[in-house]
N, C-alpha and C positions, 0 to 999 in steps of 0.2 A: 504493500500500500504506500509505503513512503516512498519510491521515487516516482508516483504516479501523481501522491499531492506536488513535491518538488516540481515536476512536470509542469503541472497546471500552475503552477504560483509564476514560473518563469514563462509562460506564455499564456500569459492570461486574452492575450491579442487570438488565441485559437478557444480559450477553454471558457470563457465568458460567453462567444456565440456559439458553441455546442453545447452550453447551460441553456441558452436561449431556447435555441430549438428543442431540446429536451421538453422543457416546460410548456413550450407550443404543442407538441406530439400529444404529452402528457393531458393537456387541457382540453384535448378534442377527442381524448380516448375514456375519460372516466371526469366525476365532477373533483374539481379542483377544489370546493367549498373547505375540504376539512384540513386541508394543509395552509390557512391559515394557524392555527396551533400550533404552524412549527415553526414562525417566524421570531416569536419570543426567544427558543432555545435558537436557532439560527443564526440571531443576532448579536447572543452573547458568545457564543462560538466565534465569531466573526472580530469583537471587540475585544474579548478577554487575551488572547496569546497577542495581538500586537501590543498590549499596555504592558505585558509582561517584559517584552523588550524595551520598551522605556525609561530613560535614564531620566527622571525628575529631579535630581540635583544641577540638571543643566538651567532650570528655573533661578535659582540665586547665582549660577556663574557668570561672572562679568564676562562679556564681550563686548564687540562693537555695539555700543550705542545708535551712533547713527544709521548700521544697517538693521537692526533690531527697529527702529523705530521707521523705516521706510517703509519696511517690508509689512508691518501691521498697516500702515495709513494706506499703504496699495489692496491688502485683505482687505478691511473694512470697512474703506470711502471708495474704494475705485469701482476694484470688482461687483463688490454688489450693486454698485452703480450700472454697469454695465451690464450686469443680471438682470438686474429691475427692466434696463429702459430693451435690452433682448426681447425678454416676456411680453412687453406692451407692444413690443412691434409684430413678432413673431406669431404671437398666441393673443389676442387683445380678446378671445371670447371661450381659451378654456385655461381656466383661473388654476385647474391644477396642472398642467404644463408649466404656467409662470412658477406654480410654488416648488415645481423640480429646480429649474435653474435656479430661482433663487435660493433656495437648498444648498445648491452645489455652492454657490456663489459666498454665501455667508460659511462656511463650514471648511478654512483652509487646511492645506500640507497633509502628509500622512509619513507610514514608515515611507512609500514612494520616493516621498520626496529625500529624504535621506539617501536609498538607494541612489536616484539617478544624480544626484549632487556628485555622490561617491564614484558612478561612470563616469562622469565629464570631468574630474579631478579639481573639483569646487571646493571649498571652505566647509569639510564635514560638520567639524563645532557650533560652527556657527547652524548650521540645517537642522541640528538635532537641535539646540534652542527655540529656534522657529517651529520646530512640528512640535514638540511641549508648549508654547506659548500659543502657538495658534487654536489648537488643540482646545485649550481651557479656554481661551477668551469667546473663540467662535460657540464653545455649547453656552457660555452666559450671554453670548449678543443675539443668537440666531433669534430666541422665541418672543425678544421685543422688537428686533428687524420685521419678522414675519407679521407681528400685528400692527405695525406701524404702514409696513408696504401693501400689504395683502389681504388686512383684518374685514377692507371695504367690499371685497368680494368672496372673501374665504371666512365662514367662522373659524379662526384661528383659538381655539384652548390653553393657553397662554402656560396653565396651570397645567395641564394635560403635556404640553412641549415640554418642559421643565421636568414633570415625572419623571416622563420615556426618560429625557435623558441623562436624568439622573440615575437611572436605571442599565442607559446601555451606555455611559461613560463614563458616569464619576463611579459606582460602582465596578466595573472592572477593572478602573485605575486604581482604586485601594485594593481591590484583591489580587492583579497584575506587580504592584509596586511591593507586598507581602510574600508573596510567591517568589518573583526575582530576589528580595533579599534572604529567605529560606534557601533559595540554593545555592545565593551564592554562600551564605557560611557553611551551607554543608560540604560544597565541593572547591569551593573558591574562583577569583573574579575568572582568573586565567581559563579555565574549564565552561564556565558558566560562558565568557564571552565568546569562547571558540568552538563548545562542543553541543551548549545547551539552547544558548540565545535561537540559533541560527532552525532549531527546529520547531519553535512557533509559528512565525508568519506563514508557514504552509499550509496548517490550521484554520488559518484565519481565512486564508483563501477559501478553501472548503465553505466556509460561513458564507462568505461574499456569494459564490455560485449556489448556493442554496437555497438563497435571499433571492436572488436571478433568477432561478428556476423556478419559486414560488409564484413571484410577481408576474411571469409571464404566462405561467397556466393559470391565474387569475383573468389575467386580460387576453386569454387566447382565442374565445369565441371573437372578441371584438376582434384581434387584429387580424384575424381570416376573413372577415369582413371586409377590413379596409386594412388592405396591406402596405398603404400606399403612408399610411399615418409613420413608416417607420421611417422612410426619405423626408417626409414633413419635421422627423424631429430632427436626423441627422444632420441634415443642413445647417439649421442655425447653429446645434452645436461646435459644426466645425469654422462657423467663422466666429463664434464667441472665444475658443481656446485660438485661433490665429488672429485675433485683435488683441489676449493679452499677453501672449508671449510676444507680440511686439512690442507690445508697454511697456513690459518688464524687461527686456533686450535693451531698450533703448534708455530706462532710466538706469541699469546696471553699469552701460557704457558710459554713461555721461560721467556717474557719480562713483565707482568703486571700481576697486582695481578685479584681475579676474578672476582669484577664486571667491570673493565677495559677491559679485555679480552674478555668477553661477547658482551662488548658494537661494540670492534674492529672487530669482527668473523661477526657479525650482518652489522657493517657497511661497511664492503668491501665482503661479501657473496649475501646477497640483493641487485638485480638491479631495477632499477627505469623505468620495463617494460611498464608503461602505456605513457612518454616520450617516448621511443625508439620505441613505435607503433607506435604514434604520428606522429614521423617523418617517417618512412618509407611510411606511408601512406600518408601522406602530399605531402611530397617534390618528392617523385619517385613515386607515380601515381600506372597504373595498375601494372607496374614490383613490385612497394613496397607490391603486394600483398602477393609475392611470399618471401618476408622477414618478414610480416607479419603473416605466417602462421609459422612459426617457434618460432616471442617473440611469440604471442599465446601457443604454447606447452609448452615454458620455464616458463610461467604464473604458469599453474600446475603443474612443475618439484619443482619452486620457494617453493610455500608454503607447499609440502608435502616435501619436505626437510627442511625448517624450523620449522617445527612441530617438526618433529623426532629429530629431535638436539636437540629440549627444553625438550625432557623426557631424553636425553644422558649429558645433563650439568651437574649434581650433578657429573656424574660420571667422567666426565671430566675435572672437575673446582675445586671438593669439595662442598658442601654442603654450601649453604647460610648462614650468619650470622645470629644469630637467632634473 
């Protein structure tokens, strides 16, 4: 079984749409109704081994200031800016459409972004403070974002947002941050970061496609129906992730040398889509299905745009120090 999760975590670009269509096959062969109940356990499967790998002492370590503070003001005034005004242009008549991107939009960095920081030979340290910091701020901003942006068309549960996600984040972060420090006394750091860390995040994938598979045998009568709804969402997503990896390209150049820049492009381009499943499936029920099937697409717009950037960095950055 484990090099088959290793598999799919390393090409999630194949195993996210053979989730898909799984859950499409699935939703036209028997009723899909009762696998909501597995989205609970799904989701904490999904959250729990990434927070395990989480170094939360990166929260009080000093680093650059000024890119620590760029890179939030890009999170949480740009992008969801450009969330927001996507949905109104995009979607102006299905409210939960908008409240996917904006999901994605409010909910920065993951382990991702750490990884591809780590291919492009970017400023790790600093990646791993951004995905801690975004992490926490984005679950306390998203559920007054959402009822400020979206409260006019969405009944937005304010108090219901907050649960969940106290439920699928800050809950897995105390039991994830418990866990990591139980083994590491028992086996020590060395062990822990070479031989133990590295077998979570494939866990986590599993959760991520399972969440995938659910939400799509949810909405699988519909999208046999109208197949055409999947190009209606693709689209915008692919020009929402290529308008802010140019933002963020172009302010990293201006302002930061290049493994800084690196680290900033990574940390406000990467959204922390297996959260913003999380909740839409959680807290809005069958409608979240229909916001559900849209992070799903941005799933694989996400890392085959992340790919392609890391063979475009030399050329964009300069060439790594040797």
């Amino acid at each position: 079984m484990w090099p088959i999760l290793a598999w799919m975590q390393k090409h999630l670009i194949w195993s996210i749409p053979l989730a898909m269509i799984a859950g499409l096959v699935s939703g036209q062969l028997a009723d899909p109704a009762p696998l909501r109940l597995a989205i609970l356990p799904l989701t904490f499967l999904m959250v729990y081994p990434m927070m395990v790998t989480m170094n939360l002492r990166q929260l009080v370590k000093r680093g650059s200031g000024k890119l620590l503070w760029v890179t939030q003001l890009i999170n949480f005034v740009l992008v969801p800016a450009i969330g927001y005004g996507a949905g109104l242009l995009f979607f102006p008549d299905e409210p939960f459409a908008r409240l996917a991107i904006l999901l994605t939009s409010l909910l920065p960095t993951s382990g991702m972004t750490i990884s591809w920081t780590g291919f492009a030979k970017g400023n790790m340290p600093a990646a791993v403070q951004m995905t801690v910091v975004g992490l926490i701020a984005g679950s306390l901003l998203a559920p007054l974002y959402l009822k400020g942006l979206l409260g006019a068309v969405i009944e937005i549960p304010v108090t219901r947002v907050f649960v969940q996600i106290a439920l699928i984040v800050f809950l897995p972060l105390v039991l994830g941050h418990f866990t990591q420090r139980y083994l590491i006394s028992k086996h020590g750091e060395q062990v822990f970061q070479k031989d133990l860390k590295p077998k979570f995040p494939p866990f986590s994938t599993l959760g991520v496609l399972g969440v995938v598979f659910v939400s799509m045998a949810l909405k699988s009568q519909d999208i046999m129906e109208q197949p055409e709804a999947l190009l209606a969402y693709l689209v915008p997503l692919v020009l929402i992730y290529l308008l802010n990896f140019t933002i963020s390209t172009l302010v990293g150049r201006l302002m930061f040398p290049r493994g800084d820049a690196i680290a900033l492009v990574y940390g406000t381009v990467m959204r922390n889509l297996s959260i913003a499943l999380a909740i839409a499936m959680g807290v809005f029920g069958a409608e979240g299905a229909d916001a559900a099937l849209l992070i799903a697409l941005a799933y694989i717009v996400q890392v085959q745009a992340a790919a392609w950037y890391v063979r475009l960095t030399d050329r964009l950055f300069g060439p790594a120090p040797g």
